[in-house]
MIBA-618230 format. One record per residue (C-alpha): x, y, z; residue in one letter; residue number from 1. Coordinates in steps of 0.25 Angstrom, whole numbers, padded with zeros to 4 digits. Layout:
+-------+-------+-------+------+-----+
|     x |     y |     z | type | seq |
+-------+-------+-------+------+-----+
|     X |     Y |     Z |    A | NUM |
...
+-------+-------+-------+------+-----+
//
This chain:
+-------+-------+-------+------+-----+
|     x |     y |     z | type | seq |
+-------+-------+-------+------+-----+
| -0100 | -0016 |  0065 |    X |   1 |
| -0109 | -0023 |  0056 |    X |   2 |
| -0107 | -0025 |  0040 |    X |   3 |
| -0108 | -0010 |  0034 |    X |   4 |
| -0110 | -0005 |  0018 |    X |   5 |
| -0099 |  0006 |  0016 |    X |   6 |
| -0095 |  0013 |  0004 |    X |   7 |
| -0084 |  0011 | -0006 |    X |   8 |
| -0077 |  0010 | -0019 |    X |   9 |
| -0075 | -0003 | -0027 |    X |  10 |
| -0072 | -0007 | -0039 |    X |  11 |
| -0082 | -0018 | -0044 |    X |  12 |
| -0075 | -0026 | -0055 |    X |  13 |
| -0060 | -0026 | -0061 |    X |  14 |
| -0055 | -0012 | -0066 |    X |  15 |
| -0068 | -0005 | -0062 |    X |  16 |
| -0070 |  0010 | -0056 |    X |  17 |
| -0071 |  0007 | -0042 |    X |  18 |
| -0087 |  0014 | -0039 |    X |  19 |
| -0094 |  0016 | -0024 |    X |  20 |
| -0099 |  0003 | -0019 |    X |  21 |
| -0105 | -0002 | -0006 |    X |  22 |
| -0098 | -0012 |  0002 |    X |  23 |
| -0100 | -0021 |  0014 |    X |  24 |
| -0091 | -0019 |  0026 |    X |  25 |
| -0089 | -0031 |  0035 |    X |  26 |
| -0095 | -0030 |  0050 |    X |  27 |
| -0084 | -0031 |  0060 |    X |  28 |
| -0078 | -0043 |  0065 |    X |  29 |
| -0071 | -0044 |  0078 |    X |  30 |
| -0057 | -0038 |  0073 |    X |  31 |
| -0063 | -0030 |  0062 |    X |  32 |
| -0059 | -0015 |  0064 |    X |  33 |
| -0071 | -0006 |  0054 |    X |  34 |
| -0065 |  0006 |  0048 |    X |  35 |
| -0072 |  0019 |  0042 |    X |  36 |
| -0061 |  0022 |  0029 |    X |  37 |
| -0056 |  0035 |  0029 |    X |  38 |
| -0047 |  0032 |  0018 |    X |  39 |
| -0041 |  0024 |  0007 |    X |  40 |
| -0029 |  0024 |  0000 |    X |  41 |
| -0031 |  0018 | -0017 |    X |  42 |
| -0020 |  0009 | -0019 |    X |  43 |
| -0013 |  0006 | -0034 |    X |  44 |
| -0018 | -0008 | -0028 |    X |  45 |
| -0033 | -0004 | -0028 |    X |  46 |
| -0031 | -0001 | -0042 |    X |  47 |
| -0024 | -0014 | -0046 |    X |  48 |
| -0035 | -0022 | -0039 |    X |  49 |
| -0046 | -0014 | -0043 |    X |  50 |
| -0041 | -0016 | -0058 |    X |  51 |
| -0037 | -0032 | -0055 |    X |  52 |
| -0024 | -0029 | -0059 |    X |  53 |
| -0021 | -0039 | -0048 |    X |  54 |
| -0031 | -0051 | -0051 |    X |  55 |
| -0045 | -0054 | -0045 |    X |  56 |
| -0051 | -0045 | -0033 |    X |  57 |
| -0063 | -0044 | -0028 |    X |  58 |
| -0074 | -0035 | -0034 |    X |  59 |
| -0080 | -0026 | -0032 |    X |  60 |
| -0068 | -0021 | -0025 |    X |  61 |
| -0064 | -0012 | -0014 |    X |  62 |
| -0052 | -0007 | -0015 |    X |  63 |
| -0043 | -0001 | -0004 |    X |  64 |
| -0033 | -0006 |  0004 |    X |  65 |
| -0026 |  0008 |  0011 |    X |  66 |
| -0036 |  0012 |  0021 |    X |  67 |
| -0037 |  0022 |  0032 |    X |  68 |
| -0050 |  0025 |  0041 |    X |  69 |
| -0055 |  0024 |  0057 |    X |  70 |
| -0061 |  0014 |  0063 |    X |  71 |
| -0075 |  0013 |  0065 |    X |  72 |
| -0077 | -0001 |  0073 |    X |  73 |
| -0069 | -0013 |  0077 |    X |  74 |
| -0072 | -0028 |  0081 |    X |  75 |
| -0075 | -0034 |  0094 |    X |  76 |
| -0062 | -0038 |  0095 |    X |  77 |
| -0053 | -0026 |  0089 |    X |  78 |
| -0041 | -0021 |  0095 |    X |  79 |
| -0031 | -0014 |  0088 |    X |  80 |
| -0041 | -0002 |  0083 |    X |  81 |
| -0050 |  0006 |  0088 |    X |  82 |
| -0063 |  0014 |  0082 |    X |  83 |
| -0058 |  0028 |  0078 |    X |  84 |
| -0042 |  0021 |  0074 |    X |  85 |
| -0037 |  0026 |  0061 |    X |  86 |
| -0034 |  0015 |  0055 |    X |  87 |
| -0029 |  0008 |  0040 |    X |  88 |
| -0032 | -0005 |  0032 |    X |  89 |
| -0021 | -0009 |  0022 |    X |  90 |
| -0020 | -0020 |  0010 |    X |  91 |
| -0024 | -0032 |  0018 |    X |  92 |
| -0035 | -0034 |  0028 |    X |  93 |
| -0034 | -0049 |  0033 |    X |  94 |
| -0024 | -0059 |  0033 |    X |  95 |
| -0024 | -0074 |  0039 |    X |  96 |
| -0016 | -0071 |  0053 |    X |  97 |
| -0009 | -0084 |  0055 |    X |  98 |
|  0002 | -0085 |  0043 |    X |  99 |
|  0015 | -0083 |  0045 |    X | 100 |
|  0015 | -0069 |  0037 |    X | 101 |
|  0004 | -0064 |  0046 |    X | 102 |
|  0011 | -0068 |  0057 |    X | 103 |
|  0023 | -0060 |  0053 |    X | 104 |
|  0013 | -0047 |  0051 |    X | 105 |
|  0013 | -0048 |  0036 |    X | 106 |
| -0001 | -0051 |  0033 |    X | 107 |
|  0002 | -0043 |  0020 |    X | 108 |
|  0009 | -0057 |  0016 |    X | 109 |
| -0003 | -0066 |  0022 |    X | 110 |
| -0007 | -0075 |  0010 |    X | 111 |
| -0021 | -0074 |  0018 |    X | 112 |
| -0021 | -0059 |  0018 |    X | 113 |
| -0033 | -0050 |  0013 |    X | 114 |
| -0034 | -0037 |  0007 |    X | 115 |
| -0043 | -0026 |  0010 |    X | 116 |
| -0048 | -0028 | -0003 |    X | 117 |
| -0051 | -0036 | -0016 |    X | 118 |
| -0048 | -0049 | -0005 |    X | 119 |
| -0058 | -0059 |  0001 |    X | 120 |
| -0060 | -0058 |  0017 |    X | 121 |
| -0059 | -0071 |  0020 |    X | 122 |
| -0069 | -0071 |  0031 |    X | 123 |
| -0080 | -0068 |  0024 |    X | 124 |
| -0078 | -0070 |  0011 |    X | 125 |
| -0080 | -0055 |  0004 |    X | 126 |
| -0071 | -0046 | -0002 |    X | 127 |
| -0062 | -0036 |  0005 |    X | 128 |
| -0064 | -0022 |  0000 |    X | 129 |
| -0056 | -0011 |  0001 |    X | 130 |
| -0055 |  0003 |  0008 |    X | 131 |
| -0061 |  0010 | -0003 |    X | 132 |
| -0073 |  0012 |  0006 |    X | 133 |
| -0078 |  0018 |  0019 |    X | 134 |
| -0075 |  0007 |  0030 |    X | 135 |
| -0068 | -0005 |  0030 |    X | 136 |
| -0068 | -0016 |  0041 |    X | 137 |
| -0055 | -0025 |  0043 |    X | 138 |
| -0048 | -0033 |  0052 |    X | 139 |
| -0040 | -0025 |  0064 |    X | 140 |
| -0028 | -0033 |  0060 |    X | 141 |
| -0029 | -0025 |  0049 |    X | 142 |
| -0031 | -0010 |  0052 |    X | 143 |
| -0019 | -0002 |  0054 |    X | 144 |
| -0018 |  0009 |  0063 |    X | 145 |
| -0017 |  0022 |  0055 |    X | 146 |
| -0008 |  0031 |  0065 |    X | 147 |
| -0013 |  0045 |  0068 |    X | 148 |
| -0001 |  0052 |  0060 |    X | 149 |
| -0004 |  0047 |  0047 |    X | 150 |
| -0018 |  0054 |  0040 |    X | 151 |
| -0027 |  0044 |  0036 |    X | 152 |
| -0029 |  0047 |  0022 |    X | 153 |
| -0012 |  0047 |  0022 |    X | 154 |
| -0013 |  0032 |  0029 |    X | 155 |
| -0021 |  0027 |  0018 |    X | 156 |
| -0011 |  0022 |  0008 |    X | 157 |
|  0000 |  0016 |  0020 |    X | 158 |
| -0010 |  0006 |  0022 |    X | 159 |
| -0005 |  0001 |  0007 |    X | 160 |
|  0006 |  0010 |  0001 |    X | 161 |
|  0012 |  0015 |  0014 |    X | 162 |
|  0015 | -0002 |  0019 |    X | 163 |
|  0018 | -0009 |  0006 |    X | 164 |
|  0030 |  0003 |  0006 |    X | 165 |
|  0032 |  0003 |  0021 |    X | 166 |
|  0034 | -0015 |  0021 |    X | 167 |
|  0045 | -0015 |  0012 |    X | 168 |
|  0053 | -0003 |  0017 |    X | 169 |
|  0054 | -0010 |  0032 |    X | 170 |
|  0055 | -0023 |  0024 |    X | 171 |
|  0070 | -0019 |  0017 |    X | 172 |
|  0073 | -0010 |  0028 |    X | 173 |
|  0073 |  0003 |  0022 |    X | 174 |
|  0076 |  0013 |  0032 |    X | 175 |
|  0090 |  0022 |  0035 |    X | 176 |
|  0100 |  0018 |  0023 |    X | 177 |
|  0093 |  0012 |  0015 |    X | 178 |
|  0090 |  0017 | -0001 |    X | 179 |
|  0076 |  0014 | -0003 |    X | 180 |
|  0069 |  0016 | -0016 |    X | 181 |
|  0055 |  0019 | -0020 |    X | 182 |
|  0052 |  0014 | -0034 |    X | 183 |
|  0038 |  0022 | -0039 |    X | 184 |
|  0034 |  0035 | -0031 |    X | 185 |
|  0018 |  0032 | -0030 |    X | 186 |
|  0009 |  0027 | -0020 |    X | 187 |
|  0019 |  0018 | -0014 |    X | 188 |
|  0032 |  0024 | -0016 |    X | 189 |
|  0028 |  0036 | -0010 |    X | 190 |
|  0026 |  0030 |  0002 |    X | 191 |
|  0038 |  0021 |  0000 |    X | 192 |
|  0046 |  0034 | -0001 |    X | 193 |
|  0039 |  0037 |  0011 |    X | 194 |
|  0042 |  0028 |  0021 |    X | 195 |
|  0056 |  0024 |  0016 |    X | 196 |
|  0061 |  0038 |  0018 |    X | 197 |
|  0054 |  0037 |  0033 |    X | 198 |
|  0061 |  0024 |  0034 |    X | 199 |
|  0075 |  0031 |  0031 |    X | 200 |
|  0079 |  0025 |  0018 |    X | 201 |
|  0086 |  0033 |  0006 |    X | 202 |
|  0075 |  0035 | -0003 |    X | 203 |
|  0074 |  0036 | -0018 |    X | 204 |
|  0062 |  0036 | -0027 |    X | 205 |
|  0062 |  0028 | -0041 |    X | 206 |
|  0051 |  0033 | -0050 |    X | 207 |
|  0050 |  0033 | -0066 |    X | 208 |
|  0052 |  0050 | -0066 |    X | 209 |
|  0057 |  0062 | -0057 |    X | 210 |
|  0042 |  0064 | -0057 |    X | 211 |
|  0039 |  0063 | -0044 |    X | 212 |
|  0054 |  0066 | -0038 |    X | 213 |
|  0048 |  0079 | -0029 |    X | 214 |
|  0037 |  0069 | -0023 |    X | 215 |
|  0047 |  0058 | -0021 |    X | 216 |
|  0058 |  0068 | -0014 |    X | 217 |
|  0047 |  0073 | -0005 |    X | 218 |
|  0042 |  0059 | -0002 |    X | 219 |
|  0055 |  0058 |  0004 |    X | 220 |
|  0063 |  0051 | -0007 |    X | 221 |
|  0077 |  0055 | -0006 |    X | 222 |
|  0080 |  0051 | -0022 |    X | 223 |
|  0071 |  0050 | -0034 |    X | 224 |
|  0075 |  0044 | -0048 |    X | 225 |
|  0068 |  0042 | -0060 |    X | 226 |
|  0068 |  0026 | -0064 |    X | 227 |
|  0064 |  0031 | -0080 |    X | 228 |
|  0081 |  0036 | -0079 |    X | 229 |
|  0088 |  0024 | -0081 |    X | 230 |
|  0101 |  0032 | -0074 |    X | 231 |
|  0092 |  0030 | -0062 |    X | 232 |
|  0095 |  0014 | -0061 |    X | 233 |
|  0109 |  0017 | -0062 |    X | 234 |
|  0110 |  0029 | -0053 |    X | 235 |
|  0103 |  0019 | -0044 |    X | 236 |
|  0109 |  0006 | -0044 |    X | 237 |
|  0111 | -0001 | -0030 |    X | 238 |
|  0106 |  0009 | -0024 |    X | 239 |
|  0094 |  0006 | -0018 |    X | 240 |
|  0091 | -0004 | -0005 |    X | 241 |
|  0077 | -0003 | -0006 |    X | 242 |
|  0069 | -0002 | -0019 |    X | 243 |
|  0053 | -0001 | -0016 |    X | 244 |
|  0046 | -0003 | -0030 |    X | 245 |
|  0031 |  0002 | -0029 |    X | 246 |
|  0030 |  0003 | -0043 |    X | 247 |
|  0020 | -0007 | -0052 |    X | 248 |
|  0024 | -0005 | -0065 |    X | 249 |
|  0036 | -0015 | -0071 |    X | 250 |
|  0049 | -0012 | -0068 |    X | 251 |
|  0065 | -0016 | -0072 |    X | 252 |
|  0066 | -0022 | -0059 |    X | 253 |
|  0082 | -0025 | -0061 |    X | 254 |
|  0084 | -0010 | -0064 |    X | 255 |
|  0077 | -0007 | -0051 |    X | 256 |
|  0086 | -0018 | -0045 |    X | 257 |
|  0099 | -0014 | -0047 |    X | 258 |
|  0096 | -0002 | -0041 |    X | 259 |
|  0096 | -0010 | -0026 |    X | 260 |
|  0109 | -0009 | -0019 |    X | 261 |
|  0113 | -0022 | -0014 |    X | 262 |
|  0104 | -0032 | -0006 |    X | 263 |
|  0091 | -0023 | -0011 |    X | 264 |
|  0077 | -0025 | -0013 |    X | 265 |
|  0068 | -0020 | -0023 |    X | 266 |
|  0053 | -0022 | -0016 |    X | 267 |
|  0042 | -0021 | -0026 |    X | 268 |
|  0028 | -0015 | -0022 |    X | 269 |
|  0023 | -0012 | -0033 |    X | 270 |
|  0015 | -0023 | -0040 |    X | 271 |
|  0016 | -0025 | -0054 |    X | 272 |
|  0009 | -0036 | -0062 |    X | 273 |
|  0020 | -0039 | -0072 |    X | 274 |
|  0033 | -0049 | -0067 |    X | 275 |
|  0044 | -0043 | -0063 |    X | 276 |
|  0058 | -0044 | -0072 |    X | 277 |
|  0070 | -0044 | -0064 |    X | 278 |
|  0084 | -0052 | -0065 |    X | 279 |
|  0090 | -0061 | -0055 |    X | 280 |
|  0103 | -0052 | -0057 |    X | 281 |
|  0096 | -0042 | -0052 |    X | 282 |
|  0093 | -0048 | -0039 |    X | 283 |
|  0107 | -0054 | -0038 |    X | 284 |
|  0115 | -0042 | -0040 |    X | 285 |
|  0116 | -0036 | -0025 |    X | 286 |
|  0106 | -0047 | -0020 |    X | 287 |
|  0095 | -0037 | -0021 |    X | 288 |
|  0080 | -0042 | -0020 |    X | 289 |
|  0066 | -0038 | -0027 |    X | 290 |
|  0055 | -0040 | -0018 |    X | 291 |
|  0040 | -0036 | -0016 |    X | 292 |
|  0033 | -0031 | -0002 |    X | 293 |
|  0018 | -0030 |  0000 |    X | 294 |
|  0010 | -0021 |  0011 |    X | 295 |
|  0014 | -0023 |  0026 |    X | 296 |
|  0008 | -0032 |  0038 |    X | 297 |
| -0002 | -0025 |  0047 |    X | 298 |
|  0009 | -0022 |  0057 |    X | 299 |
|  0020 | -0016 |  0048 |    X | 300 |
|  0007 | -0008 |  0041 |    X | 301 |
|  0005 | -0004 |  0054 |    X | 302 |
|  0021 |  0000 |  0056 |    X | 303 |
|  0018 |  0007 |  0043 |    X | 304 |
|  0009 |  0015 |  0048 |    X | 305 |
|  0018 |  0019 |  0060 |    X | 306 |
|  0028 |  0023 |  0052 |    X | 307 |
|  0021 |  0030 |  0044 |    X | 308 |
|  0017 |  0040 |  0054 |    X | 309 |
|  0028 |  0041 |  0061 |    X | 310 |
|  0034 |  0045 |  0049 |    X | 311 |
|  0023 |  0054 |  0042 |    X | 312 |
|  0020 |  0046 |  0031 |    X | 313 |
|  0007 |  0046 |  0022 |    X | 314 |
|  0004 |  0042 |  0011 |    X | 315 |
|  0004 |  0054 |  0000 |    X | 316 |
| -0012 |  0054 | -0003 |    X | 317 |
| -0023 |  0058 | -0014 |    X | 318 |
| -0036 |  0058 | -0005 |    X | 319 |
| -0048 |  0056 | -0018 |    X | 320 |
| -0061 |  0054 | -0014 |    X | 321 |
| -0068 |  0040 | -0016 |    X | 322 |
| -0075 |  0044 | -0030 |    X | 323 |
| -0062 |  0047 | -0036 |    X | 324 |
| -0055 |  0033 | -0033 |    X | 325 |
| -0057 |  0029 | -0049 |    X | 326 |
| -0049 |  0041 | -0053 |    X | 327 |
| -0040 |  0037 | -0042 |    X | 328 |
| -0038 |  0024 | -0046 |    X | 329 |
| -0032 |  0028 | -0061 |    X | 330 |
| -0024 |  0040 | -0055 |    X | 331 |
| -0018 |  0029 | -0048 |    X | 332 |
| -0015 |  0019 | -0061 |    X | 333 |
| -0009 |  0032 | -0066 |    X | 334 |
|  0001 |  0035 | -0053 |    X | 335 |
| -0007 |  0048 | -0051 |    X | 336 |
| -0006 |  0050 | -0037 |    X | 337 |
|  0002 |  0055 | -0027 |    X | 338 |
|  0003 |  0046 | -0020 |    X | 339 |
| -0010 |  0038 | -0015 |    X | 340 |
| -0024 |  0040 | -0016 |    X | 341 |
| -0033 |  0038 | -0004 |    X | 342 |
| -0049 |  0037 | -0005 |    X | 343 |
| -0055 |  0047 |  0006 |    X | 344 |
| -0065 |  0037 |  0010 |    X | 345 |
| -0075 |  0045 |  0015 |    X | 346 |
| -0079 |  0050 |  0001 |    X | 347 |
| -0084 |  0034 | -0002 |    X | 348 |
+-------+-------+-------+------+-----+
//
């Protein structure tokens, strides 16, 4: 396939509305798998980056890093995908292959690795733009297959949302006995709710209210409580082995603490830009641990998806159409949506 022009979305400087555009599609290389996008999934990340929240990216800029489509045309020498395969693209889209982490299938730690968007490709030298778009070409290594159980448009966000929850669950062994929490009941946490409860771990739901206490008792959280209660924390002490915090806004990460029984971990997903405040007491006591995950590897992504299926598990999905991706973008800031919103890309 020769280099094509396809429509998209982007954002042409910092903090601007993301407007259509025109972009240039590589022409295949010899592992290259080409995709016609069906759908993709806006991630709070999109928003950060398009804002530079997170630093310098590259611009105009693409977003889009939870794509689901079928592909159109592979490479000469192409041999885990087939034209007409659902397949997904996820956060990263290369990676350096020989390092120690890529050796062990965690290319998401690859300090080569490059994201599907607001990155440089490092064999040409252009940007990497997202999946807001119609087709997209990547590297086989790096297209998941999307198993027939799960709905495309319901895939979307597991390429983002669905592995950054699904890598520390397996990670800390949540599973039959375990007490699992889910700290914030949003994009992440619903899936995190999700899949622990698949996995068999007691689950409880933290969130600031009783507000959403139905959604998070049909998601398939046995407990809710309201972390604005301060009887909550004492309710709740040493409770908990597990605590999955995908939350971004600043926290009293000793309160949160002391609700871990001994030899627990509190994970952080969530990104927040201020430093964390915590004691060294608070770690001492019960030998607990605060720690932080990213996304999966392409095989555990992959394992992800598997489970997933076997499990009916989707993400719970707003599908807008590509012109409303601005009003989506601050419903998004504001935690208006439940839970995921995923661009139908054949409206671009």
């Amino acid at each position: 396939m020769p280099a094509s022009s396809v429509a998209a979305y982007a954002a042409p400087s910092p903090g601007a509305p993301l407007e259509p555009t025109t972009i240039e599609r590589r022409p295949l290389r010899t592992n290259d798998v080409a995709i016609a996008i069906h759908y993709c999934g806006v991630c709070h990340s999109d928003v950060h980056q398009v804002h530079g929240d997170w630093g310098d990216g590259t611009f105009p800029m693409v977003p889009g890093h939870e794509i689901t489509g079928i592909v159109t045309d592979i490479g000469s020498e192409v041999s885990k995908h087939a034209i007409g395969d659902r397949v997904g693209v996820g956060v990263i889209v290369d990676s350096c292959r020989d390092c120690d982490q890529c050796a062990q299938n965690r290319e998401q730690y690859c300090p080569h690795s490059v994201e599907t968007y607001a990155a440089i490709d490092p064999h040409d030298g252009e940007p990497t733009r997202g999946g807001y778009s119609t087709h997209i070409v990547t590297d086989e290594h790096f297209v998941l297959r999307i198993p027939d159980a799960v709905p495309l448009d319901q895939a979307a966000p597991l390429l983002c949302a669905g592995i950054t929850t699904y890598s520390p669950l397996k990670h800390w062994n949540a599973g039959p006995g375990k007490k699992v929490a889910v700290l914030g009941l949003g994009g992440l946490g619903h899936l995190a709710v999700k899949i622990a409860r698949a996995m068999g771990a007691e689950v409880t739901v933290l969130s600031r209210s009783l507000r959403k206490e139905d959604d998070g008792r049909n998601l398939g959280a046995g407990h809710f409580h309201a972390t604005d209660d301060p009887a909550t924390f004492e309710q709740l002490a040493g409770t908990f082995d597990l605590i999955v915090c995908t939350v971004s806004t600043r926290l009293d990460v000793d309160a949160y603490l002391s609700m871990l029984a001994h030899g627990g971990t509190m994970v952080y997903l969530g990104i927040t830009d201020e430093p964390l405040d915590v004691s060294v007491f608070s770690l001492l006591r019960d030998r607990r641990s605060l720690a932080g995950s990213q996304i999966g590897g392409m095989a555990e992504t992959q394992e992800m998806l598997d489970f997933c299926a076997e499990h009916g598990i989707g993400a719970d999905i707003e599908v807008i159409d590509a012109a409303k991706i601005n009003e989506a973008f601050e419903r998004v800031r504001h935690g208006d949506v439940r839970y995921r919103f995923v661009i139908d890309a054949s409206t671009f």
